[in-house]
LOZA-359175 format. One record per atom (N, C-alpha, C, O): x, y, z; atom name. Coordinates in Angstrom, 2 decimals. Example, Ala and Ser with C-alpha at 12.3 -4.5 7.8 and 13.67 -1.06 7.14 Angstrom:
# residues 2
      east     north        up   atome
     13.19     -5.69      7.80       N
     12.30     -4.50      7.80      CA
     13.20     -3.30      7.80       C
     14.24     -3.32      8.46       O
     12.85     -2.25      7.08       N
     13.67     -1.06      7.14      CA
     12.90      0.03      7.87       C
     13.41      1.14      8.04       O
# end
This chain:
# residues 157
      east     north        up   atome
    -20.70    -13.72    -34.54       N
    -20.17    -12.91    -33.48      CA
    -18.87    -12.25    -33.91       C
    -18.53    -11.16    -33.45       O
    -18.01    -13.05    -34.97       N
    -17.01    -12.64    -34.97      CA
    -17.22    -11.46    -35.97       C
    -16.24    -10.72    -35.94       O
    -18.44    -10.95    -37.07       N
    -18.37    -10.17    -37.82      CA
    -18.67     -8.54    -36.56       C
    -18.22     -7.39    -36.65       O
    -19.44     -9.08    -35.68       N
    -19.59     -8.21    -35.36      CA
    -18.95     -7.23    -34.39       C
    -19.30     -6.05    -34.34       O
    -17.87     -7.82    -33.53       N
    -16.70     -7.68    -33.42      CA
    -15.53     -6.96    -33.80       C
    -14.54     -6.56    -33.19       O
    -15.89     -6.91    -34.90       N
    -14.71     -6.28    -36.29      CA
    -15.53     -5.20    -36.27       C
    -14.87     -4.16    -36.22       O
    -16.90     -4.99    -36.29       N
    -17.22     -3.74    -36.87      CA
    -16.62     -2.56    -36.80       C
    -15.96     -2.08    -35.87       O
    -16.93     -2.03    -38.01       N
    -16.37     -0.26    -37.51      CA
    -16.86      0.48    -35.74       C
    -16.06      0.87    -34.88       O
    -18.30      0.48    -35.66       N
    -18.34      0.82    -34.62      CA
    -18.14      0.34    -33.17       C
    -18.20      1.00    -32.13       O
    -17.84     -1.19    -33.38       N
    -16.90     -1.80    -32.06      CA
    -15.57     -1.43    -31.73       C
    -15.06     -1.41    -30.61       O
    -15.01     -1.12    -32.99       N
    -13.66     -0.75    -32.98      CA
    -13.08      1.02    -32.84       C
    -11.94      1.46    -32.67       O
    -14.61      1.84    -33.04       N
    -14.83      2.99    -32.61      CA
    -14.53      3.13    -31.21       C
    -13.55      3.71    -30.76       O
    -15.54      2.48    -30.49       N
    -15.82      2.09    -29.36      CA
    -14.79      1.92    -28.22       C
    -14.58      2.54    -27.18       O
    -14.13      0.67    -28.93       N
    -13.01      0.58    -28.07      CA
    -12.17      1.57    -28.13       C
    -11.85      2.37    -27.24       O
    -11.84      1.50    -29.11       N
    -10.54      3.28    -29.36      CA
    -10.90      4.36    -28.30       C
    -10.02      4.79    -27.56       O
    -12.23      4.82    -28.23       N
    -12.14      6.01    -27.30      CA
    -12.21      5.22    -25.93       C
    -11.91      5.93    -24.98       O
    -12.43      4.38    -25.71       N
    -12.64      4.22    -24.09      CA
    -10.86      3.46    -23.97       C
    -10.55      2.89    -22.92       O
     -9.70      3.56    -25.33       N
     -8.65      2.74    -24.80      CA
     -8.35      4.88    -24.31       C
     -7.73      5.33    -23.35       O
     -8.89      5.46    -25.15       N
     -8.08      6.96    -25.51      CA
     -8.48      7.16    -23.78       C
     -7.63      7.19    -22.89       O
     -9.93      7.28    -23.59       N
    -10.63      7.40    -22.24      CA
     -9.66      7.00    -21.07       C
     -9.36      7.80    -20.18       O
     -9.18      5.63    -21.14       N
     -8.08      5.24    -20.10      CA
     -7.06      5.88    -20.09       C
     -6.61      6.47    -19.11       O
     -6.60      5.84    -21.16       N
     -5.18      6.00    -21.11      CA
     -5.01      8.00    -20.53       C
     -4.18      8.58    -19.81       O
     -6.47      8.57    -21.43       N
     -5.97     10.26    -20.67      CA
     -6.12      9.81    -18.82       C
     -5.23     10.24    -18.10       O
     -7.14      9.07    -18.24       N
     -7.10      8.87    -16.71      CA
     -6.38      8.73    -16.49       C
     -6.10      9.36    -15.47       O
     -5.09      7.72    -17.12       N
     -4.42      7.22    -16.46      CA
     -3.49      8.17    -16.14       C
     -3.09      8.17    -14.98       O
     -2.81      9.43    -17.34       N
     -2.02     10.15    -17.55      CA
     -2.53     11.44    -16.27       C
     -1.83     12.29    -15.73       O
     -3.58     11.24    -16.14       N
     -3.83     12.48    -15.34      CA
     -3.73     12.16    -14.19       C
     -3.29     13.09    -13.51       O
     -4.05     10.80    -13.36       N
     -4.03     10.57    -12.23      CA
     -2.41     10.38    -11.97       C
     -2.04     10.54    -10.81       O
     -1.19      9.97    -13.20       N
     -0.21      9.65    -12.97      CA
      0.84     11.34    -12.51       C
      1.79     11.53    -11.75       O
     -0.14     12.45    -13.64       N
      0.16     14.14    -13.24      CA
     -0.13     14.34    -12.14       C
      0.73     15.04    -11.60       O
     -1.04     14.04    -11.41       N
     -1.67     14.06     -9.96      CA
     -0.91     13.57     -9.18       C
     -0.60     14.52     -8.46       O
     -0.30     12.57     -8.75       N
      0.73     11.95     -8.00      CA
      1.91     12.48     -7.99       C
      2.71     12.50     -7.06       O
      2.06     13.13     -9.52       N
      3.88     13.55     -9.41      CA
      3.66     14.81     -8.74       C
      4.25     15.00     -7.68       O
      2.78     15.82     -9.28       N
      2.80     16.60     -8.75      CA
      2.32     16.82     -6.94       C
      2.67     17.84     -6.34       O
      1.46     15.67     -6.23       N
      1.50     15.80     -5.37      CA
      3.13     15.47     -3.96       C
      3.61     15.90     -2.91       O
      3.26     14.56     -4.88       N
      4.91     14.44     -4.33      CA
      6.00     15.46     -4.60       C
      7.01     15.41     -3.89       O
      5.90     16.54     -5.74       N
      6.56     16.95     -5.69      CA
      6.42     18.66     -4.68       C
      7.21     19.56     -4.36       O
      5.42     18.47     -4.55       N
      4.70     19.29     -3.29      CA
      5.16     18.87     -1.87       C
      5.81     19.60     -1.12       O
      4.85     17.88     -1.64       N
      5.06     16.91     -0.30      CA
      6.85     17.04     -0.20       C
      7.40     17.03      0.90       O
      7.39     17.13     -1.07       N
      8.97     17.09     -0.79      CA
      9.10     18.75     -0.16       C
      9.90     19.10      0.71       O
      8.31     19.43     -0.68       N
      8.96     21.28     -0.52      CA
      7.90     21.36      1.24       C
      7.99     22.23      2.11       O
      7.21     20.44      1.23       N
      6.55     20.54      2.90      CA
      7.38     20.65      3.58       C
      8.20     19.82      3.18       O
      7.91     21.29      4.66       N
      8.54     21.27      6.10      CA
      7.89     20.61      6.96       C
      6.76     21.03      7.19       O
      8.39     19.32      7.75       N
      8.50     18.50      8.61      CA
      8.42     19.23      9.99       C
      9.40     19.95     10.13       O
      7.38     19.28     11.27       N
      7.84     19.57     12.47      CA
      8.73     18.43     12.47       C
      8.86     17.56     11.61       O
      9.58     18.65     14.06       N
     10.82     18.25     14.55      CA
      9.72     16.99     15.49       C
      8.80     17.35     16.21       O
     10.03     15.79     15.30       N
      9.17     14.72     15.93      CA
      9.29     14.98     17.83       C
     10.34     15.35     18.36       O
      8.47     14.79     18.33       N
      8.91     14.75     19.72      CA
      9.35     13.89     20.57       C
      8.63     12.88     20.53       O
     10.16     13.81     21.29       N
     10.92     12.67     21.81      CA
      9.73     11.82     22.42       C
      9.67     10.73     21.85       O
      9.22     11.91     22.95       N
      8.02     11.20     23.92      CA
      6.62     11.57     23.45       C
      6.35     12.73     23.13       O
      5.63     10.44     23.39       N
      4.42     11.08     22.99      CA
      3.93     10.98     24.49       C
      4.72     10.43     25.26       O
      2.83     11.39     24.97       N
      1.99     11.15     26.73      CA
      0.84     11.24     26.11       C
      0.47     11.90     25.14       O
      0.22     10.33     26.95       N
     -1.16     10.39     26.69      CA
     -1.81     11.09     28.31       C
     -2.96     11.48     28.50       O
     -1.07     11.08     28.98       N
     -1.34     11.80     30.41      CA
     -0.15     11.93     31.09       C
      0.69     11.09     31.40       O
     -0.21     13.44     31.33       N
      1.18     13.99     32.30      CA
      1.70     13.07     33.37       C
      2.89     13.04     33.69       O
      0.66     12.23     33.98       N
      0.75     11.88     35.54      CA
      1.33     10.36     34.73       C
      0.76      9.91     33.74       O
      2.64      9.66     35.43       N
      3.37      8.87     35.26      CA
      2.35      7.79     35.62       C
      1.97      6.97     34.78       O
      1.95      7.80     36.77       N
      1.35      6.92     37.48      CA
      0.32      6.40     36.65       C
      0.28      5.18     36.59       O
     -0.83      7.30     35.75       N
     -1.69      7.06     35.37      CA
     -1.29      6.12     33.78       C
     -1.96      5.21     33.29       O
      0.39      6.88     33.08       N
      0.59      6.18     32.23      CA
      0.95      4.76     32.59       C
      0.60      3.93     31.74       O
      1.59      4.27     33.69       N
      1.70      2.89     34.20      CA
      0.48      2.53     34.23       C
      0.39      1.84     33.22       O
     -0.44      2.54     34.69       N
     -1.99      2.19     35.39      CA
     -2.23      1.81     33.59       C
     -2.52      0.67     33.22       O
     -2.09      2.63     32.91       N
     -2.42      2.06     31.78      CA
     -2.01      1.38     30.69       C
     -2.70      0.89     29.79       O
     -0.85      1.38     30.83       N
      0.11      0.61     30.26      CA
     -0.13     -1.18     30.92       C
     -0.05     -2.08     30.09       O
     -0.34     -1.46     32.05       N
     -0.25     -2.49     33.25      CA
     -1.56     -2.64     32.15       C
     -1.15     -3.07     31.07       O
     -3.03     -2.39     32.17       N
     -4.13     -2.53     31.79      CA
     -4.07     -3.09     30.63       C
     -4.70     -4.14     30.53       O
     -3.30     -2.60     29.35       N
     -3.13     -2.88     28.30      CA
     -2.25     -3.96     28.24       C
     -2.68     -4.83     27.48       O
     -1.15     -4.23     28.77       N
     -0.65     -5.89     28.86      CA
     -1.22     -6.97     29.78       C
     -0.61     -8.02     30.00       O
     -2.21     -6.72     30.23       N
     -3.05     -7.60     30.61      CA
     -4.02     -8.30     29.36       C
     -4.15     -9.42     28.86       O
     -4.77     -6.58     29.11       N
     -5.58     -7.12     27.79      CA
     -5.12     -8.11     27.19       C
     -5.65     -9.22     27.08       O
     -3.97     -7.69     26.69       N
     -3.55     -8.67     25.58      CA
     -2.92     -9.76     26.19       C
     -3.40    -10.78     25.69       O
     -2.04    -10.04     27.07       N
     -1.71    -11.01     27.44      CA
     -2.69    -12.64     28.08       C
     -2.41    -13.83     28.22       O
     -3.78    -11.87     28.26       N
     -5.47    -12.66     28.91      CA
     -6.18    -13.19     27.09       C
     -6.66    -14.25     26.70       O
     -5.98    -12.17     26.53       N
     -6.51    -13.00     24.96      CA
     -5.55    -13.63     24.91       C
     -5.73    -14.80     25.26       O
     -4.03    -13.24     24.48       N
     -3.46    -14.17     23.93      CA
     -3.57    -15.70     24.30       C
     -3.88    -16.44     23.37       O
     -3.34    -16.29     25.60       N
     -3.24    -17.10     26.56      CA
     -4.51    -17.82     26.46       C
     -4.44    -18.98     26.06       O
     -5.70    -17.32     26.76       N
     -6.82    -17.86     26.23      CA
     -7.36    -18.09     24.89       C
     -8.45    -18.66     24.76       O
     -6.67    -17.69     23.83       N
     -6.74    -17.98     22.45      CA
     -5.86    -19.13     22.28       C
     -6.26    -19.96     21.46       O
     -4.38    -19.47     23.05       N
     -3.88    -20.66     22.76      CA
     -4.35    -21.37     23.60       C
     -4.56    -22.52     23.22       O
     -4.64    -21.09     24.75       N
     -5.38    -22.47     25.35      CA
     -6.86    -23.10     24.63       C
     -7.18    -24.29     24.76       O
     -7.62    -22.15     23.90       N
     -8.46    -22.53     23.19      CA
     -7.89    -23.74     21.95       C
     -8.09    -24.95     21.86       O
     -7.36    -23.07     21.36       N
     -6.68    -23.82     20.03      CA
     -6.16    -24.87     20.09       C
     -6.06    -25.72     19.21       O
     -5.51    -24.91     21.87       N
     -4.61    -26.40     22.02      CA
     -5.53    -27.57     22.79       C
     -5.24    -28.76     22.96       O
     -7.01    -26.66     23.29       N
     -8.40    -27.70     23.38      CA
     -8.85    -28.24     22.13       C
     -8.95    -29.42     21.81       O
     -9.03    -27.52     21.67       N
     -9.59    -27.80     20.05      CA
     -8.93    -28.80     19.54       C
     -9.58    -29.73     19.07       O
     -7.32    -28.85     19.53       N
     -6.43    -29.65     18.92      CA
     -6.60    -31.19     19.37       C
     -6.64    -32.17     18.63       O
     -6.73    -31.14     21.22       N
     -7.17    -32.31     21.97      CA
     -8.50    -32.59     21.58       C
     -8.73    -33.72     22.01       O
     -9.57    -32.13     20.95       N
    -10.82    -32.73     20.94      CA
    -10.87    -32.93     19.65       C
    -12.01    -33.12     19.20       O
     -9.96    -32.97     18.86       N
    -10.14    -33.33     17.48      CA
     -9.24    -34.28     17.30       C
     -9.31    -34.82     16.20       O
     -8.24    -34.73     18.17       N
     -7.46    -36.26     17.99      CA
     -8.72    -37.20     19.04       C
     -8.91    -38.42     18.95       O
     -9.13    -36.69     19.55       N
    -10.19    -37.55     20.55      CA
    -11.58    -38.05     19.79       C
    -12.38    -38.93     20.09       O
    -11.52    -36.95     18.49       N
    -13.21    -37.01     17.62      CA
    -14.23    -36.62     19.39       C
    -14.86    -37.53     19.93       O
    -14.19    -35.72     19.78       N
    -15.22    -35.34     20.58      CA
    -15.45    -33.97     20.04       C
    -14.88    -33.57     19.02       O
    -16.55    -33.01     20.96       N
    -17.35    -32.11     20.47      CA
    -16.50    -31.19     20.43       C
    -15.86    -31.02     21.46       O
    -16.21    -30.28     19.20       N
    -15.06    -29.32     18.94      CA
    -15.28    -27.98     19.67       C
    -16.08    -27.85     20.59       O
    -14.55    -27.05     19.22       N
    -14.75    -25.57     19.98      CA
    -15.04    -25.20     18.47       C
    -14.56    -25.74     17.48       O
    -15.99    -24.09     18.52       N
    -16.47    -23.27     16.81      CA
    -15.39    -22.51     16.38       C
    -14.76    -21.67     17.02       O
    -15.27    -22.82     15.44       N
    -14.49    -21.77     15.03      CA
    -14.63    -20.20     14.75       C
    -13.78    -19.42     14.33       O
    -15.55    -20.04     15.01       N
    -16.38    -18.47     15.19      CA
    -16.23    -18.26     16.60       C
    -16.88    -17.23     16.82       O
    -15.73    -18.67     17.66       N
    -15.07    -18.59     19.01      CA
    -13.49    -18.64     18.66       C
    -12.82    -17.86     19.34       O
    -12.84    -19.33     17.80       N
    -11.34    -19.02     17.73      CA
    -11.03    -17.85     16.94       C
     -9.92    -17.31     16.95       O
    -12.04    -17.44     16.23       N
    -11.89    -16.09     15.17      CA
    -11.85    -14.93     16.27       C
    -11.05    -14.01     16.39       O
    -13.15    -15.34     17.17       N
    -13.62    -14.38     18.17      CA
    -12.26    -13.55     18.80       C
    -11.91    -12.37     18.79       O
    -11.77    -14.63     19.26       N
    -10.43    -14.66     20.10      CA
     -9.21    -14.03     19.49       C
     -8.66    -13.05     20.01       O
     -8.73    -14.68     18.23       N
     -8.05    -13.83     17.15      CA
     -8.15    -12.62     17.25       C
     -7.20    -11.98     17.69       O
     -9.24    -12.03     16.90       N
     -9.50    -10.74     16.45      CA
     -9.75     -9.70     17.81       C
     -9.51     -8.50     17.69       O
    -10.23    -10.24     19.07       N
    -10.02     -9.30     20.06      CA
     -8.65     -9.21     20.63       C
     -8.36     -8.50     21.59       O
     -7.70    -10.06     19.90       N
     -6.29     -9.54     20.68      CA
     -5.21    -10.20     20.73       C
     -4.07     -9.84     20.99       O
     -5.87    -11.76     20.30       N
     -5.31    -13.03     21.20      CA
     -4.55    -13.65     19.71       C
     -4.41    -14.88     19.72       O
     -4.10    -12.99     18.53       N
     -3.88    -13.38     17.17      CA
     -2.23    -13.84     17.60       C
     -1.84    -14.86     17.02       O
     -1.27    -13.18     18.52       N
     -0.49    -14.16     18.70      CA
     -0.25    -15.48     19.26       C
      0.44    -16.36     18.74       O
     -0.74    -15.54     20.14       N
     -1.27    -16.81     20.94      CA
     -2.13    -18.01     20.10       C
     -2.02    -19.22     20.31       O
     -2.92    -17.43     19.22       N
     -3.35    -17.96     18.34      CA
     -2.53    -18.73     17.51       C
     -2.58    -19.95     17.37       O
     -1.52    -17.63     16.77       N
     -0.48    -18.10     15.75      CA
      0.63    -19.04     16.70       C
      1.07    -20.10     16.25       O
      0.82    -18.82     17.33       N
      1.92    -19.72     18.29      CA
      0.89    -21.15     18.43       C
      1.27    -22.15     17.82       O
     -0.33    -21.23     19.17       N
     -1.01    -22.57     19.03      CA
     -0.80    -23.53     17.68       C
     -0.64    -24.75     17.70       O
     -0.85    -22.58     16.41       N
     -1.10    -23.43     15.29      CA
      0.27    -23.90     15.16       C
      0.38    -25.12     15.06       O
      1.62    -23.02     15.13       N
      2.58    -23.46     15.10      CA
      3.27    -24.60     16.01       C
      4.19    -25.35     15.67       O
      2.65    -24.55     17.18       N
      3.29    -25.42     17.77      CA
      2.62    -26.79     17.93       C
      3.22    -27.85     17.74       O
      1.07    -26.68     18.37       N
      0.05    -27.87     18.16      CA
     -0.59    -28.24     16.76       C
     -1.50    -29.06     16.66       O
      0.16    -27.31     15.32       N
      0.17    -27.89     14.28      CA
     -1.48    -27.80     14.44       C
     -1.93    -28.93     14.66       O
     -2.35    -26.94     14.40       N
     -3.70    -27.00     14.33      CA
     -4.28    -26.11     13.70       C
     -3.80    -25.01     13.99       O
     -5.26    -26.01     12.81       N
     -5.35    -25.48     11.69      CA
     -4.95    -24.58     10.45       C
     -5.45    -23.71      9.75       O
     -3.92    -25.18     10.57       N
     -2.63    -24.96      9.46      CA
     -3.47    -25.37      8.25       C
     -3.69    -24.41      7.52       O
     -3.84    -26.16      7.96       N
     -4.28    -26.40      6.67      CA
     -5.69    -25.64      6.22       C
     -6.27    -25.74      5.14       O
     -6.04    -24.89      7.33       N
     -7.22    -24.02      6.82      CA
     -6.62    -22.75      6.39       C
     -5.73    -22.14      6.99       O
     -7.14    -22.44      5.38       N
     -6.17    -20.98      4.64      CA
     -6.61    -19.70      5.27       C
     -5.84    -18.75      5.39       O
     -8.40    -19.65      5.84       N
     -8.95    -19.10      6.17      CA
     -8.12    -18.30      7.71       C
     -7.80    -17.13      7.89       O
     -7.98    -19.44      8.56       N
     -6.78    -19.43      9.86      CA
     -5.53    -18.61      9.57       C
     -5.06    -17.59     10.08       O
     -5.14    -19.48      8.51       N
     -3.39    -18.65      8.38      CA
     -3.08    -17.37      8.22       C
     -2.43    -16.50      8.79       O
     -3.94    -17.54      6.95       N
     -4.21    -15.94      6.49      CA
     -4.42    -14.75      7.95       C
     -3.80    -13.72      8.23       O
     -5.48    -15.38      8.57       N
     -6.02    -14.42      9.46      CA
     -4.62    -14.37     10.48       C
     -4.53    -13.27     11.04       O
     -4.03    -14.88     10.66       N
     -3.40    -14.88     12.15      CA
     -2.08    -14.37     11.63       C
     -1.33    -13.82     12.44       O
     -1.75    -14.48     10.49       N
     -0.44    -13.63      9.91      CA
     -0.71    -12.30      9.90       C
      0.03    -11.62     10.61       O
     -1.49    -11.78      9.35       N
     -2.60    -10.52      8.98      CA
     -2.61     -9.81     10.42       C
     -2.11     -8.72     10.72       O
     -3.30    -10.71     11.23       N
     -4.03    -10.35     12.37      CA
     -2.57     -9.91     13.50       C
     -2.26     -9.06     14.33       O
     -2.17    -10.77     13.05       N
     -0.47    -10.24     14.15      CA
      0.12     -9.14     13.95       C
      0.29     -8.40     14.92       O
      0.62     -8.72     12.59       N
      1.00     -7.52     12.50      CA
      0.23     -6.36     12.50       C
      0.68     -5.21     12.48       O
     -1.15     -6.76     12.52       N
     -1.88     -5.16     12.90      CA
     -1.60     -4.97     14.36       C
     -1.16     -3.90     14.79       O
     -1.91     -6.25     15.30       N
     -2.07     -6.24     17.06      CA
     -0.70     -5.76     16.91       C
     -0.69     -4.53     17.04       O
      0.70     -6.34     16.63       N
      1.53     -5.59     17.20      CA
      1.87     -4.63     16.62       C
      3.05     -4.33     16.78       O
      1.21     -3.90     15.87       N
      1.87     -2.43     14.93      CA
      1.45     -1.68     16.15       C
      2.14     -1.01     16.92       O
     -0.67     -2.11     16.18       N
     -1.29     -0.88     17.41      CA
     -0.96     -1.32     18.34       C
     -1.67     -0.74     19.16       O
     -0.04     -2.32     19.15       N
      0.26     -2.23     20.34      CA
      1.28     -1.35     20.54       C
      1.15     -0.53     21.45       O
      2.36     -1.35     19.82       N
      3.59     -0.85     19.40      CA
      3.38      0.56     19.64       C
      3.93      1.27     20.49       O
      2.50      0.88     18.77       N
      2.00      2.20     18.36      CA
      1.30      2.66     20.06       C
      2.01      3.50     20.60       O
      0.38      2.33     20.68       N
      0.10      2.45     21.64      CA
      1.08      2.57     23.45       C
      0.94      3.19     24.51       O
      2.03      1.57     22.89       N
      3.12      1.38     23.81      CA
      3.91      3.37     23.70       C
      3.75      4.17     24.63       O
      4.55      3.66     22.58       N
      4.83      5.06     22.16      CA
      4.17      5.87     21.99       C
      4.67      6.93     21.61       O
      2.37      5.75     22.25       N
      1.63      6.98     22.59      CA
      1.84      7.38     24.28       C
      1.99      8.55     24.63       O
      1.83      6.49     25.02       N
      1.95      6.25     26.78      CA
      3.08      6.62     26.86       C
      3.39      6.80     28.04       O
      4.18      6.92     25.89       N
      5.50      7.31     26.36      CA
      6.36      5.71     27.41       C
      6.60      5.54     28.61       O
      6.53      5.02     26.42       N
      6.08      3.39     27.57      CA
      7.96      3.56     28.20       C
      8.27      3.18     29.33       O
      9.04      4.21     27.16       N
     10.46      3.87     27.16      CA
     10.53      4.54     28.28       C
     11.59      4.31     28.86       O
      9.52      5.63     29.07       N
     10.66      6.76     30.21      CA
      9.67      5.89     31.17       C
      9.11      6.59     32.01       O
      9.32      4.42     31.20       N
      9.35      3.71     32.74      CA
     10.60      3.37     33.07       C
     11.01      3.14     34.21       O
     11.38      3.32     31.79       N
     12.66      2.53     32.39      CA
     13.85      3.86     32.90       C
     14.94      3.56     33.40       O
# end
């Protein structure tokens, strides 16, 4: 194996596909500079103070109220799940699936979630959990965030 290895035409071989990379690399690295250096000479509109998702105040409350429910009904029911789970597993009785605590996670409830594990210390040692509920938190509150400043949420106050 090792003669063949050495050969001239292995070592052909590799050479053009190192030459092969290295021009991609150079071109995709020309591609970037030059797209940034484009993106700098872009003009910026002027951001707008308020985004609305509907003129009528009323309707942005109505929906704003809707949307902290959502989430506040997962969250709450994702830790009350987790802190059952926690009780039926010092008890050794019939558990909750964990394809019902993912469920929960992922429709909304990923803080409530992460607060259960932290505080009832419950599946912390699954990597699968942690991962998800670290992950899973900062997306829920980026698009809540993000959602809160589409509704224009600051001119309730």
């Amino acid at each position: 194996m090792n003669g063949f290895e050495n050969s001239t035409a292995v070592l052909e071989f590799k050479a053009s596909l190192r030459e092969l990379f290295e021009a991609i690399l150079a071109t995709a690295a020309k591609t970037v500079r030059a797209f940034y250096e484009w993106l700098k000479t872009v003009p910026l509109p002027a951001p707008p103070t308020v985004l609305r998702l509907f003129s009528n105040n009323r309707a942005n409350l109505i929906l704003f109220l809707a949307l902290v429910a959502y989430f506040l009904y997962f969250n709450i029911k994702a830790y009350v799940l987790f802190a059952e789970d926690k009780h039926y597993a010092i008890r050794n009785t019939e558990r909750i699936p964990e394809r019902v605590l993912f469920k929960y996670m992922w429709a909304g409830g990923a803080v409530g979630a992460a607060m259960a594990m932290i505080i009832k210390r419950h599946k912390t040692q699954h990597t699968n959990f942690v991962i998800s509920a670290v992950v899973l938190v900062a997306v829920q509150l980026l698009l809540f965030s993000f959602a809160l400043g589409f509704m224009g949420f600051w001119t309730f106050f």
